[in-house]
C-alpha positions in Angstrom: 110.6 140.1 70.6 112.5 143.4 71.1 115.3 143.9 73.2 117.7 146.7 74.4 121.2 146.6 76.3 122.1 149.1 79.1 125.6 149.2 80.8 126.2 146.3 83.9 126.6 147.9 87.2 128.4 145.7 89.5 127.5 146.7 92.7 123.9 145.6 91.0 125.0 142.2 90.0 126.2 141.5 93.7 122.9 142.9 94.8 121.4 138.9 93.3 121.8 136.3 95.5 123.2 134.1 92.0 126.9 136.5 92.4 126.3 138.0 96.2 129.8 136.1 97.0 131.8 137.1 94.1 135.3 139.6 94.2 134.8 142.7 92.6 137.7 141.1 89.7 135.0 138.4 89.4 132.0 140.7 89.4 134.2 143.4 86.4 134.3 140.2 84.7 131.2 138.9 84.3 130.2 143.1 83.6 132.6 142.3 80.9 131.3 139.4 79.4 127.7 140.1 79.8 125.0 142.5 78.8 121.9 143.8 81.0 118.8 143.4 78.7 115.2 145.2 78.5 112.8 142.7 76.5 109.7 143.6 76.0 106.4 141.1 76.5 107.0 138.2 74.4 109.2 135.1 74.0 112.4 135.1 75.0 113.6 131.8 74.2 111.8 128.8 73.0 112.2 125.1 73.7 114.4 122.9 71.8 116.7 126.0 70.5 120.6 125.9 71.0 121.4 127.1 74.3 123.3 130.7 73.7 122.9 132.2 77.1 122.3 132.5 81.1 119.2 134.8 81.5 118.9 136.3 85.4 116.3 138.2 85.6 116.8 142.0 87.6 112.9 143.6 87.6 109.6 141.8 85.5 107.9 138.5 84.9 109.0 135.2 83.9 106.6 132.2 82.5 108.6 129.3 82.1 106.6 126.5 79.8 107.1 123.0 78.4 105.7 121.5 75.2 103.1 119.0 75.8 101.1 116.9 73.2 101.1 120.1 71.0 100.7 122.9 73.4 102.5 124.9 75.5 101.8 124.4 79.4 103.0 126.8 81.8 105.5 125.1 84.4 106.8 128.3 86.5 106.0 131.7 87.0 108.4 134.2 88.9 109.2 137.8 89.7 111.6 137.1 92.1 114.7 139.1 91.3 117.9 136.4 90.6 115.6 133.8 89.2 118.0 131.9 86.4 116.9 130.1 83.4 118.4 129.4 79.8 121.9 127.5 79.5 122.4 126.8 83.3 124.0 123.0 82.3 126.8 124.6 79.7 129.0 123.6 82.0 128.8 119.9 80.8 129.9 120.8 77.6 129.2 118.3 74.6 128.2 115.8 77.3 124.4 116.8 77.1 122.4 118.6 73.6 122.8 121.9 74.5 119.5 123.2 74.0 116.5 125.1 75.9 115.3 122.6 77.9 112.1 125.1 78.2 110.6 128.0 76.6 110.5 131.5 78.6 108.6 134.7 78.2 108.2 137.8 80.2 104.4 139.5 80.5 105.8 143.1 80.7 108.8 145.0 80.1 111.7 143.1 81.9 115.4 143.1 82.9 117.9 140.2 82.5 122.3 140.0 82.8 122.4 137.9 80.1 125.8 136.2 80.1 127.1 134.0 77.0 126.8 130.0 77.2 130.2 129.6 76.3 131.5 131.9 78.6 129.4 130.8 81.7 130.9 127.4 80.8 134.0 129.0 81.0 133.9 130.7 84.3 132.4 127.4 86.1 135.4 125.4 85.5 138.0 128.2 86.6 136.3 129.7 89.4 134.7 126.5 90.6 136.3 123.2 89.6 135.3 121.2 92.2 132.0 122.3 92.4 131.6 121.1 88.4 132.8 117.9 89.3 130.1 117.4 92.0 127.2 118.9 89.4 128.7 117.3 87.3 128.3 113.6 89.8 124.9 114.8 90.4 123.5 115.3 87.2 124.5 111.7 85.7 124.1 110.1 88.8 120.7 111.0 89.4 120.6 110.1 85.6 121.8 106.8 85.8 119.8 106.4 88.9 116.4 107.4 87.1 117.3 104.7 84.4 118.4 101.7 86.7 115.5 102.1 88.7 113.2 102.5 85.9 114.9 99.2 83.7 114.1 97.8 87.7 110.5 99.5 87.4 110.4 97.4 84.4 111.5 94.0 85.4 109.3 94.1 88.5 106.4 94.8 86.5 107.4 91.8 83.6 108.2 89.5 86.7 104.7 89.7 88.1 103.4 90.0 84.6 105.2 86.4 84.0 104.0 85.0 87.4 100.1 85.5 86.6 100.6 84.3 83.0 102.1 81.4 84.6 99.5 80.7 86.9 96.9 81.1 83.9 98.8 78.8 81.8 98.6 76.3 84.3 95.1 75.7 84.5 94.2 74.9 80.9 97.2 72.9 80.7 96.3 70.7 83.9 92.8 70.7 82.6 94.3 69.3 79.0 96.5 67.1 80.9 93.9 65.6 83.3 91.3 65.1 80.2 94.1 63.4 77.9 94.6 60.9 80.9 90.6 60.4 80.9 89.9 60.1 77.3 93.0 56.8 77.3 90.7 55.1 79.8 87.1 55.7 77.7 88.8 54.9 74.7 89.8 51.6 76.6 86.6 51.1 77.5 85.1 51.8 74.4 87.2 49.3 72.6 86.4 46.5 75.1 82.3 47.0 74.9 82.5 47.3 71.1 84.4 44.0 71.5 81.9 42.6 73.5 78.7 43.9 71.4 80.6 42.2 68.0 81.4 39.0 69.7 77.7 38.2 69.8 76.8 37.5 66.5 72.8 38.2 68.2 74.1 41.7 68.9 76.3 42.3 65.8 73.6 43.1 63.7 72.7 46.2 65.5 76.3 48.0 65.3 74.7 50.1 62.4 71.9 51.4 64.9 74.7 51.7 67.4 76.8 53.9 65.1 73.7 56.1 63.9 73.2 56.7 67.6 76.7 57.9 68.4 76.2 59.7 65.3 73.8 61.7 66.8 74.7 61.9 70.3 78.0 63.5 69.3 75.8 66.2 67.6 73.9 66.8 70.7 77.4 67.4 72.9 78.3 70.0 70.3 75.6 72.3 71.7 75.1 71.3 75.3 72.2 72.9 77.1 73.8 75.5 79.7 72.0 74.4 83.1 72.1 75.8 86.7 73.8 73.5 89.4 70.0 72.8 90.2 68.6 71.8 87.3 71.6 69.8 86.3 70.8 67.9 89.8 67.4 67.5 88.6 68.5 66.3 85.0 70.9 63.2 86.7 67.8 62.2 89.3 65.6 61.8 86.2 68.4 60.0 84.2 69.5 57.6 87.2 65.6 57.2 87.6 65.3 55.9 84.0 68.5 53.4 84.5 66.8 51.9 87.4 63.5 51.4 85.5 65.5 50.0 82.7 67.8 47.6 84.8 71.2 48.8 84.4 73.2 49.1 87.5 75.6 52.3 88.6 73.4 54.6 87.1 74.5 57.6 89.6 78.2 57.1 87.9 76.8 57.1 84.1 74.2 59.9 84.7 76.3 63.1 85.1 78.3 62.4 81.7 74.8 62.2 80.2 73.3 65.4 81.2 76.5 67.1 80.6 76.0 66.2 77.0 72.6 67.2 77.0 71.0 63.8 77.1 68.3 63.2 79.0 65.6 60.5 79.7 63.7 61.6 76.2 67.1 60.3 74.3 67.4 57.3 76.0 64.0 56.2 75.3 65.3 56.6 71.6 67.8 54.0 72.2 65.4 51.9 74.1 63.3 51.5 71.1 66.1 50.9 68.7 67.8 48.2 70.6 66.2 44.9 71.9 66.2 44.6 75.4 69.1 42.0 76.0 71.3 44.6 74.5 70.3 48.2 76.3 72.5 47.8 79.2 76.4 46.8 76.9 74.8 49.6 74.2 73.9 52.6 77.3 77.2 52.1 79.0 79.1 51.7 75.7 77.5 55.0 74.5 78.3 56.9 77.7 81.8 56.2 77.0 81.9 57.5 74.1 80.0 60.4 74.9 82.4 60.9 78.0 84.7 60.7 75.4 83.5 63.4 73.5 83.3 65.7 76.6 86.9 64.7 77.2 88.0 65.4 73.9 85.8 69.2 73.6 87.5 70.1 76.8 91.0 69.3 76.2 90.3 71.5 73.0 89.0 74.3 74.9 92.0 74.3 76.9 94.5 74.3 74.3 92.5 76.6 72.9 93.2 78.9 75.8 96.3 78.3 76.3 97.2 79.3 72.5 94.4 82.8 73.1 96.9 83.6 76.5 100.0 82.8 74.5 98.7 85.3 71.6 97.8 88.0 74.3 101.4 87.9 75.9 102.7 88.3 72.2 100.5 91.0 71.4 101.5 92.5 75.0 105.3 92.4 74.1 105.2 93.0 71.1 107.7 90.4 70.0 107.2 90.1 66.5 106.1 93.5 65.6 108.1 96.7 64.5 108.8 98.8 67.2 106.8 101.9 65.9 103.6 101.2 63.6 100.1 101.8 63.4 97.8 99.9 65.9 94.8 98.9 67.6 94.0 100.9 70.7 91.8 98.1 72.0 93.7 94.8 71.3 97.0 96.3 73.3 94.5 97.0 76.2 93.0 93.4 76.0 96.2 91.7 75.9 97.2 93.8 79.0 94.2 92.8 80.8 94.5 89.6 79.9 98.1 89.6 81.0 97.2 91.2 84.5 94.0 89.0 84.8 95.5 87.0 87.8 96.0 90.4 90.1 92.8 91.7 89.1 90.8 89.8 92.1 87.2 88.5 92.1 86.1 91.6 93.9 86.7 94.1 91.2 84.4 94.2 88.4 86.1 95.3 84.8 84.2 97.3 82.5 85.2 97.5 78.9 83.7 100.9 77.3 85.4 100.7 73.9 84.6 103.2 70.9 85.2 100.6 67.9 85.1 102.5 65.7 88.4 104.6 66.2 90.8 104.0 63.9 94.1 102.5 64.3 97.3 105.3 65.6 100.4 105.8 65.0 102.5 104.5 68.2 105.0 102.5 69.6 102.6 99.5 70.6 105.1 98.0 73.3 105.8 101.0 74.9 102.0 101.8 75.4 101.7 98.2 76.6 103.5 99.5 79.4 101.8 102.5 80.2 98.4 100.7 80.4 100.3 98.2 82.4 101.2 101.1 84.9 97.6 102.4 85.2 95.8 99.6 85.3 98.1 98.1 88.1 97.6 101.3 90.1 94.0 101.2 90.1 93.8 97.7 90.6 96.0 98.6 94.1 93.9 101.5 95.0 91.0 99.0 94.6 92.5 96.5 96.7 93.2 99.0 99.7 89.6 100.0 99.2 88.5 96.2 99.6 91.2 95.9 102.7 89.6 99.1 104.3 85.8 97.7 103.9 85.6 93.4 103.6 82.1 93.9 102.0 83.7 96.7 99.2 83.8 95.1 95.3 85.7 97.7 93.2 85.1 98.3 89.2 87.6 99.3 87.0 86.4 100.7 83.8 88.7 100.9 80.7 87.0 103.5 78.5 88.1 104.9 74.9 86.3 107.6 72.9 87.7 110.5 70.1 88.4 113.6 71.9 88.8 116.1 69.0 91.9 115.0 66.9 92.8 112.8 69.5 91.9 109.4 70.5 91.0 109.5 74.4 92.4 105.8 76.7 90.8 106.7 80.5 91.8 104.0 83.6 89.1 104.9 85.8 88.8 103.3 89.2 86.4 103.1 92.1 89.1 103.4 94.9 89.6 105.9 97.7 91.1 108.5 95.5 94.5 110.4 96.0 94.4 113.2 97.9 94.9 116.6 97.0 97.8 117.1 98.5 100.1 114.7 96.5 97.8 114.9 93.3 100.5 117.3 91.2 103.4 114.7 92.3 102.2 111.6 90.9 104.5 112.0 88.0 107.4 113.1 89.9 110.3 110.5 90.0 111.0 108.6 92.8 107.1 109.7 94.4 105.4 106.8 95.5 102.0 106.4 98.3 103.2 102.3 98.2 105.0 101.0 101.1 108.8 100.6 101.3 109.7 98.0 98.9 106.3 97.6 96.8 106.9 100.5 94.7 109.9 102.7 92.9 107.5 105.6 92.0 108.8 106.1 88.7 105.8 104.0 87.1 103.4 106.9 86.1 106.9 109.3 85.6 108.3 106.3 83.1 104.3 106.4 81.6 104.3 110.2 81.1 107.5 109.9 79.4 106.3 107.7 77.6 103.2 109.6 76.3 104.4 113.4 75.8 107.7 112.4 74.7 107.5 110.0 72.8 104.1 110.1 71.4 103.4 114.1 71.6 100.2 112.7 73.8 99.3 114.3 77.5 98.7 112.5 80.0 96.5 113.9 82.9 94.9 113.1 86.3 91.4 113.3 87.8 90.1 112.0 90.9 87.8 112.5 93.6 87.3 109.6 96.8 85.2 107.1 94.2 86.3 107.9 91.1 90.1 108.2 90.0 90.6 109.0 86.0 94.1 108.2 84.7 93.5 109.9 81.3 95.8 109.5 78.0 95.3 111.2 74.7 97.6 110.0 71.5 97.2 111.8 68.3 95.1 110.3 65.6 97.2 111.2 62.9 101.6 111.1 63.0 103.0 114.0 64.4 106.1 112.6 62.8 106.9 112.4 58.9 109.0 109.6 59.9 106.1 107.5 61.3 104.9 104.3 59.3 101.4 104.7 57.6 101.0 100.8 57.3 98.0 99.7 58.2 99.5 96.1 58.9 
């Protein structure tokens, strides 16, 4: 970039709207302390660089643009003489890094009274003290504001989050609960017909067969045959059929166990032919205890064992025993958010799981990301739900898709909802911006997300939607974009 100075005319500076209400002793000052530049197309400034002046621009172009994921993306574009940029907060001092919050360039030849940092610093607090202090109120109030409502963003999403992991918990531990309290009776029971079978020294001499039996009945629950409602009905007539035949009362009550363990009227025959017939009645009731028994036994461990698979998903989710920043998964942080927001995701919306396995693992902050597919995810699942509300007949999918996109690895939230309109579309990351009613949202979710993304993963984070199909679409770098980043595979 190559520059010139000219002299500063006042009566031009008071011609921007920036110094229109200055005194000529002001106005020979800032003449004074500044320079009027020509730069010719090219950068002026770049991002992240200390903060040496106030650029306001007299005659040209200015492209203001902000790093994103790698590139530079063009944020403003002006000719508008008295358009400012450059060190416009030196007036806080050492309160805030004093650096380009933004790159600038100028497309052809252009004009600028560039004034020092310092010195603008300088001339704020003299000329107008009172006015600092209320920048000064506004800046890190609106500051303090952002982060309050976003550590609120954040404790409204883990409350609702702990409420549905709740309510999941719940069942399987009812369900464990309810079997244990089972199984003490058919053990009972079980004990008092094996008592009765061995008091009969006529019967006692068939325990063996009676053992081999159970033997093999318990490896007939182990793979129990998956039956409709209807053909389990027709399975438990057949059964209660053959208990008539046979002579042993109650067979509606010992049927159902049966067929649930995959034994039909073919099994009992076996037993039938084993046994003498004085004993078939104590030997079929005694065996459907211990079958129920079995049944009881498979289902309090399918319980626990969910319980302990939704207790591992809302460790994985937080993160709790993990370094903050490592290499990870893509897919398991998804699951474990879906599984953590399985209870808002109604029966009407289908989910769709359209995973590329074989991307590799990425260099992130796995708890943070947690929250951002958190964010999405929620969203879509309320656009869905207004979709359903608008049209009772409506089911909804939501499709959680990940694929490489060049050096990136692509995470896209798409939903089937009534879109957002293109009105609002380039505001959903504002702060504060929110289509929820009063109460139901902060709107700094997706602002918090693309934070969250492009500055602290150097990822971009983009929108695309149409009435039917809204795209929520994150790319994360493949490989660390920081030499600091752990390469652990662990």
């Amino acid at each position: 970039m190559t520059c010139r100075s000219v002299r500063c005319e006042e009566h031009e500076l008071r011609s921007l709207f920036l110094f229109e209400k200055l005194g000529s002793d002001q106005l020979a000052l800032l003449c004074r302390e500044g320079r009027v530049y020509w730069f010719d197309p090219g950068t002026v400034y770049r991002e992240g660089d200390p903060a040496a002046c106030l650029f306001v621009l007299f005659e040209g172009t200015v492209i203001l643009s902000r790093r994103v994921g790698g590139q530079d993306v063009d944020v403003n574009r002006s000719s508008t003489r008295g358009v400012y940029a450059g060190a416009f907060q030196a007036y806080l001092g050492d309160q805030v890094p004093q650096v380009y919050n933004n790159s600038m360039r100028v497309t052809e030849p252009s004009r600028f009274f560039v004034l020092p940092a310092d010195t603008f610093a300088e001339i704020m607090h003299e000329w107008f003290p009172m006015a600092v202090h209320l920048l000064e109120g506004l800046f890190f109030g609106t500051k303090n504001t952002q982060q309050a409502i976003g550590q609120r963003e954040r404790l409204l999403a883990l409350g609702s989050l702990t409420a549905g992991l709740t309510h999941e918990l719940n069942n399987p531990a009812a369900a464990a609960a309810r079997a244990a309290s089972a199984l003490r009776e058919r053990v009972a029971g079980m004990r008092r017909g094996l008592g009765q079978i061995a008091a009969d020294p006529h019967q006692r001499a068939n325990l063996d067969t009676l053992t081999e039996l159970h033997a093999n009945a318990a490896e007939t629950i182990s793979q129990p045959p998956a039956l409709s409602p209807l053909q389990a009905a027709d399975h438990e007539d057949a059964v209660v059929d053959w208990l008539e035949e046979h002579d042993i009362a109650d067979g509606w009550q010992l049927a159902p166990a049966f067929v649930q363990a995959g034994i039909g009227a073919d099994w009992l025959d076996r037993i039938a032919r084993a046994l003498p017939t004085d004993m078939l009645g104590p030997a079929v009731r005694w065996l459907n205890c211990t079958v129920e028994t079995e049944l009881l036994m498979n289902e309090i461990e399918d319980s626990t064992s969910r319980v302990s698979a939704l207790i591992n998903a809302a460790k994985q989710y937080a993160q709790l025993d993990r370094a903050p920043q490592r290499r990870a998964d893509v897919h398991e942080l998804l699951d474990s958010t879906l599984v953590m927001l399985s209870q808002k995701i109604g029966p009407h919306i289908r989910v769709v799981k359209d995973y590329d396995r074989t991307l590799p693992r990425i260099p992130c902050y796995p708890g943070e990301l947690n929250q951002v597919w958190t964010n999405l995810i929620d969203n879509a699942v309320s656009a869905l739900d207004k979709a359903a509300l608008d049209s009772s007949d409506a089911d909804g999918t939501l499709t959680v898709r990940t694929a490489r996109d060049g050096d990136r690895l692509l995470v896209e939230i798409r939903d089937t909802g009534p879109g957002i309109p293109p009105g609002i579309r380039d505001r959903v990351f504002d702060p504060f911006f929110t289509t929820k009613p009063v109460g139901e949202g902060t709107g700094l979710g997706l602002d918090i997300s693309w934070r969250i993304v492009v500055n602290r993963h150097s990822g971009d984070l983009r929108v695309e939607s149409v009435p039917g199909d809204t795209r929520f679409q994150v790319r994360l770098p493949l490989t660390p974009t920081d030499p600091d980043t752990p390469q652990e595979t662990s």
